[in-house]
N, C-alpha and C positions, 0 to 999 in steps of 0.2 A: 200607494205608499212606496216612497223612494229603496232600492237595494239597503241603504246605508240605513235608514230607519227601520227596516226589518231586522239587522242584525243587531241595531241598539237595542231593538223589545226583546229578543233571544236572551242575547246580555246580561238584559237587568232583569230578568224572568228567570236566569238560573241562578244569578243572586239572590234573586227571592228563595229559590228552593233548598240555595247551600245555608242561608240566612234560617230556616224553616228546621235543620237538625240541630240547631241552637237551645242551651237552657234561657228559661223563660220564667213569667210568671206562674207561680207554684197549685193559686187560688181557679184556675181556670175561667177569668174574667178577660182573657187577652183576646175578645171580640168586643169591639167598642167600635166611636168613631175614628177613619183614616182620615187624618190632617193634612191638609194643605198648607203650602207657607204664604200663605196671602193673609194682610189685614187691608183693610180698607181706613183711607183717612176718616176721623169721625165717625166712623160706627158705633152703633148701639143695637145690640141683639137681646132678645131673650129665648133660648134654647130650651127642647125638652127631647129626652133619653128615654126609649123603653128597650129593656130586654126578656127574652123567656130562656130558661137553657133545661133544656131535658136532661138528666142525669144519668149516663150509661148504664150503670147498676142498680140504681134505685128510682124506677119509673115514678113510685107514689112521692118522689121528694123532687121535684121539680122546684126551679129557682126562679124568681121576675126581681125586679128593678127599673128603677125610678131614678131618673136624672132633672134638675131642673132648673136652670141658670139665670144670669144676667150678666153681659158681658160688655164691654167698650174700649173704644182704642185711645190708648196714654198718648202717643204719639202715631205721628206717620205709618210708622215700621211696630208701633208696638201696641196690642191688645190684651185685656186682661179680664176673667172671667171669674163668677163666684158659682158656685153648686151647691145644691142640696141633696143628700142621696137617701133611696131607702130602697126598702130589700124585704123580699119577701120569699120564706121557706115552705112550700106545702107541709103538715095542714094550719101554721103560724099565720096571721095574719101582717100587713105591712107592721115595718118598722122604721124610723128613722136611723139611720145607721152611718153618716158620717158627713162629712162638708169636704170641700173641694177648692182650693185658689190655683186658678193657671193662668200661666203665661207665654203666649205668641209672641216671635220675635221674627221680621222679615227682614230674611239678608242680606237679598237682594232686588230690585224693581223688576218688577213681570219682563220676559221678553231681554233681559240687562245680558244674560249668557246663556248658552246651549239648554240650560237647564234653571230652576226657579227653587231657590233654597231659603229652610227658614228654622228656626230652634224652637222645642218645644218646653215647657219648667209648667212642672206640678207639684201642688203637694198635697195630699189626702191624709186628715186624720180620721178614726174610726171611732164613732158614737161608744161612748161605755167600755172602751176594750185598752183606751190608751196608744193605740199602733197607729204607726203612721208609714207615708209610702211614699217617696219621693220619684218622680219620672224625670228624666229630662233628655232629648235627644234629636237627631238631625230630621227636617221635613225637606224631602225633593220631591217638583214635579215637571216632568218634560213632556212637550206636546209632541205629537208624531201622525201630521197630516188633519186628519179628525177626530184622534183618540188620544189618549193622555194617561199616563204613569206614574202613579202619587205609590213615593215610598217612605216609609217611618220605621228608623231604628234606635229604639228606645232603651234607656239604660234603666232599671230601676235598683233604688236602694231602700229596702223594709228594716223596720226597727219596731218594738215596744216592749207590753207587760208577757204578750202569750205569741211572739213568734220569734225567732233568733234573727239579729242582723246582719243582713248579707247581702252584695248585690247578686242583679240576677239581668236577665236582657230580652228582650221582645223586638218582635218584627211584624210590618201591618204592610197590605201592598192593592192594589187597586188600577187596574188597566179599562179607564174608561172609552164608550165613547159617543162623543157629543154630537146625537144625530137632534135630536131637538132640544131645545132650551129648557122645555118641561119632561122630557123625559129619555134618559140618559143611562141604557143600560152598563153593566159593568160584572168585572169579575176580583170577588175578593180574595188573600189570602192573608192565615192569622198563623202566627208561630209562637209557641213559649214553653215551659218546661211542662211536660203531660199534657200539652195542648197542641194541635195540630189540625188545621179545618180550611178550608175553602169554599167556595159558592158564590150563586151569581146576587146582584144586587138591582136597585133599579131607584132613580137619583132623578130630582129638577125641579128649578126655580119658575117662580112665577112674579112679574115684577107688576107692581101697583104704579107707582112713579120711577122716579129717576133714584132715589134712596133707600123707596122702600118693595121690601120682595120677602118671599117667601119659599125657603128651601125644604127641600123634605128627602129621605132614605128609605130606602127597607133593603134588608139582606137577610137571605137564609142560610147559614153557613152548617157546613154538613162534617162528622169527623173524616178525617184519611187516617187513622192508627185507631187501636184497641183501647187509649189510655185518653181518649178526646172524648168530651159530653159528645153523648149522640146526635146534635143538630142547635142552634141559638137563633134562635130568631131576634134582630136588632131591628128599630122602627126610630128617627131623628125626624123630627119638626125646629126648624131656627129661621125666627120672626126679625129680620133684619130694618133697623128705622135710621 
């Protein structure tokens, strides 16, 4: 890797860290997917989400979740996705607990400048409680030889019946690198208010034809502070046609 590519990854790696004592999301859910800003022409996906998150103080109350989609691109530059979400509280069994509309917007064409940007827009209502969460915010990703820098700084604004409206802010970061097409380790990091975590991940596609493939994740992300769940396990399957 070139002088000048080392000092971009430094860079944007203490971004990441100065981005990391930021207020964030309150609910400690800010381990999810890191977004890239790419859509494909024509796409059609259908995505699945699993998460576990151990609870720092209450071992017997551990949390899981359920993600389940269907997605397709409006245009060119533009994709759009629906969700189903449920949630599950030890010793409670699942629930349905909210839907999901997002929207991918690419800003610019792969390769077009130094760097590969794209806008994220969500909105979450929640099952039975009235509250909704709006996201929306910037996607970069730049290549660096055979490793890659996907960042997301997301702005969220919550409103409903049972939380106060306020915004608040998040940060996602993700330093891959693309030694096989199937399998692509990586190091993540998550930032938000009472939330603070890192660890590694492990990522890659498997392509059937020319259209159709098969992506997959897993990361085990670990707390760095006293006030982070003690570990979240994330697990993503996305059936791309």
């Amino acid at each position: 890797m070139k002088l000048y590519s080392k000092k971009a990854v430094v860079k944007a790696l203490c971004f990441a860290c100065l981005c990391s004592s930021m207020q964030a999301v309150a609910d400690g859910r800010v381990v999810d997917k890191v977004y890239h800003p790419y859509v494909q022409p024509l796409e059609r996906e259908f995505e699945y989400r699993y998460f576990y998150q151990r609870q720092a103080d209450h071992p017997d109350n551990n949390a899981m979740g359920q993600k389940l989609g269907y997605g397709f691109s409006v245009t060119e530059r533009v994709a759009l996705e629906i969700y189903v979400v449920a949630d599950r509280i030890s010793p409670d069994d699942y629930k349905l607990t909210g839907y999901e509309l997002e929207l991918r917007w690419m800003l610019t064409e792969q390769g077009q400048y130094s760097a590969d940007w794209g806008m994220l827009f969500e909105l979450e209502r929640q099952n039975n409680q009235d509250n909704f969460e709006f996201t929306t915010g910037l996607l970069m990703e730049k290549e660096f030889g055979p490793t890659s820098l996907t960042l997301n700084a997301l702005a969220v604004y919550e409103w409903g019946q049972t939380m106060q409206a306020e915004w608040e802010s998040e940060f996602r970061a993700q330093y891959r690198y693309r030694w096989l097409p199937a399998l692509q380790p990586a190091i993540e990091l998550y930032a938000g208010e009472n939330y603070k975590g890192a660890g590694p991940s492990l990522m890659g596609v498997h392509k059937f034809d020319k259209q159709e493939q098969l992506k997959w994740e897993l990361a085990v992300i670990v707390a760095i502070d006293n006030e982070t769940v003690d570990r979240t396990l994330r697990f993503a399957l996305e059936y791309e046609f």
